[in-house]
C-alpha positions as CSV (number, residue, x, y, z in Angstrom):
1,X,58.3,85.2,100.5
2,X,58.8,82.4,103.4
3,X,59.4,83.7,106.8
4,X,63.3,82.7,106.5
5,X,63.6,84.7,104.2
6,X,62.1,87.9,105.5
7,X,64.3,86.7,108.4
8,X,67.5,86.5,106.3
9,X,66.5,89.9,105.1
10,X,66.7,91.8,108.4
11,X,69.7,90.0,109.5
12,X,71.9,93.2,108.1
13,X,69.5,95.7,109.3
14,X,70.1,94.1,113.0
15,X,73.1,94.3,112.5
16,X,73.5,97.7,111.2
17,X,71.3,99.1,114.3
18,X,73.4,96.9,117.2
19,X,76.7,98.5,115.9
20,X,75.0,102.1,115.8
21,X,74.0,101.1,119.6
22,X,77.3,99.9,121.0
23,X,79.1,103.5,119.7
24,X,79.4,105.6,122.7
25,X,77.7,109.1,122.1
26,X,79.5,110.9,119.4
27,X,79.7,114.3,121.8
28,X,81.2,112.4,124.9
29,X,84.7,111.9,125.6
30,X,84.7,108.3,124.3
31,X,82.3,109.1,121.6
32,X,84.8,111.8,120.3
33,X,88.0,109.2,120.7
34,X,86.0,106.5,118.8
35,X,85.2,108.9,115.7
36,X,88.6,110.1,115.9
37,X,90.2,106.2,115.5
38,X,87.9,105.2,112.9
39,X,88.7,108.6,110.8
40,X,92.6,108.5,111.4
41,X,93.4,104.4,111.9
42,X,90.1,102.9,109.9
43,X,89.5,105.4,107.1
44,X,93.0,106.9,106.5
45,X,91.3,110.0,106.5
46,X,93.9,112.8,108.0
47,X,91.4,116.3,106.8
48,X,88.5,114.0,108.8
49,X,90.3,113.3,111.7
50,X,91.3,116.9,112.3
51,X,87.9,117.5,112.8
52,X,88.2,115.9,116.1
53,X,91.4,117.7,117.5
54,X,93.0,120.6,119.1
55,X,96.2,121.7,120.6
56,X,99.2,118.6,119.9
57,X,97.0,116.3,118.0
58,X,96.0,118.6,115.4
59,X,99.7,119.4,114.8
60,X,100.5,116.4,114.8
61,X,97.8,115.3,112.0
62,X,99.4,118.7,110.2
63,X,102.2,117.2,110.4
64,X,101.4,113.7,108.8
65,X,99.8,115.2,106.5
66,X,102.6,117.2,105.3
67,X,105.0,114.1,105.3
68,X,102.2,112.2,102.8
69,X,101.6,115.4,100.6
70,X,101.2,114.0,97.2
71,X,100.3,110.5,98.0
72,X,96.7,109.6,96.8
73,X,94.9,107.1,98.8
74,X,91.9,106.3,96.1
75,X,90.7,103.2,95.6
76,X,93.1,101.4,93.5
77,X,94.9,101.5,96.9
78,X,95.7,98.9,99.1
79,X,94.2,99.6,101.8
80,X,94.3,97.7,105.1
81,X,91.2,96.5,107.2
82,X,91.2,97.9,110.9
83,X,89.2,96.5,113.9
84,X,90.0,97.8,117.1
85,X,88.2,97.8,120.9
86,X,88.7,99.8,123.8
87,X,90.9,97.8,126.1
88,X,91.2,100.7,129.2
89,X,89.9,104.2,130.0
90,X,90.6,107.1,132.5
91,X,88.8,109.7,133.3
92,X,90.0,112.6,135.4
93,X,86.9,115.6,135.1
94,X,88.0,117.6,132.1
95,X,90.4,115.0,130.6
96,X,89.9,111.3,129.3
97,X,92.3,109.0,128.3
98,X,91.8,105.5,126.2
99,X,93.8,103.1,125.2
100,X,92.8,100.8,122.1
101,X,94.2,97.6,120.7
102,X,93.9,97.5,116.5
103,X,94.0,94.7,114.6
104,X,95.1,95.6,111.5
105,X,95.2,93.0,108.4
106,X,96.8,93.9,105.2
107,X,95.7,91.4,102.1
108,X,98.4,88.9,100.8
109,X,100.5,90.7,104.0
110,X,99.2,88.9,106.9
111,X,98.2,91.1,109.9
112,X,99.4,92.9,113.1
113,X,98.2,94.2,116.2
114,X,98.9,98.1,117.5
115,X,97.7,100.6,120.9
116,X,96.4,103.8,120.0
117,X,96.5,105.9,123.2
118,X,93.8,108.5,123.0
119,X,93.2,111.5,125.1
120,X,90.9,114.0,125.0
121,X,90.4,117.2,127.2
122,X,86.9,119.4,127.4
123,X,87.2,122.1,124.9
124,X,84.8,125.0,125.1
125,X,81.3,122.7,124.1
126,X,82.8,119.6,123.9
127,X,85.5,117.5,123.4
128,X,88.1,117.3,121.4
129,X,91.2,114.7,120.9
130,X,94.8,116.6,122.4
131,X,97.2,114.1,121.8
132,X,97.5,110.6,120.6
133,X,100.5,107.9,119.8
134,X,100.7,104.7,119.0
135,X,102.6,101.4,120.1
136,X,103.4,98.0,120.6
């Protein structure tokens, strides 16, 4: 094997390690937002984002979920693909609020851009999403 292409072969292992480093700590305030986005706007996973919430949010997943009872999301779905960044944050001791900007692109529909506003309050251990909306 030639040294470009043991090079070519840890190109996705880099890769794989600088995303893992540029998520915020997945018990922290942002860490907690992050996972909630990628479960609720990235996965389309409802039963994984409630892991994340309490209070408002959670009725509110509850309450999606209820509206798309009987829909399956498998994978002869169309699924969109979601990037999205953090674009502000605000912290105020036991609550934290974020704002992020998804790009979401739907194959053969073109693509669109949305805010999720995030917030999360200090729950007994940790944190845990209490609200969220989205818009324009």
């Amino acid at each position: 094997m030639t040294v470009s292409a043991r090079s070519l072969r840890a190109v996705p292992l880099l890769l794989a390690l600088t995303l893992v480093a540029c998520q915020a700590d997945e018990h922290s305030a942002r860490g907690v937002a992050e996972r909630f986005v990628d479960q609720h706007y990235v996965e389309i996973n409802l039963e994984g984002a409630k892991l994340f919430c309490t209070g408002l949010a959670l009725k509110k997943l509850q309450d999606e979920q209820h509206l798309t009872q009987g829909q399956v999301i498998d994978e002869s779905t169309r699924k969109p693909t979601v990037h999205y960044r953090l674009i502000d944050t605000k912290a105020d001791g036991e609550q934290s609020t974020f704002v992020f900007e998804g790009t979401i692109r739907v194959e053969d529909a073109g693509s669109f851009t949305r805010k999720w506003l995030v917030t999360t309050r200090h729950d007994g251990d940790g944190w845990k999403v209490s609200n969220f909306e989205e818009f324009d």
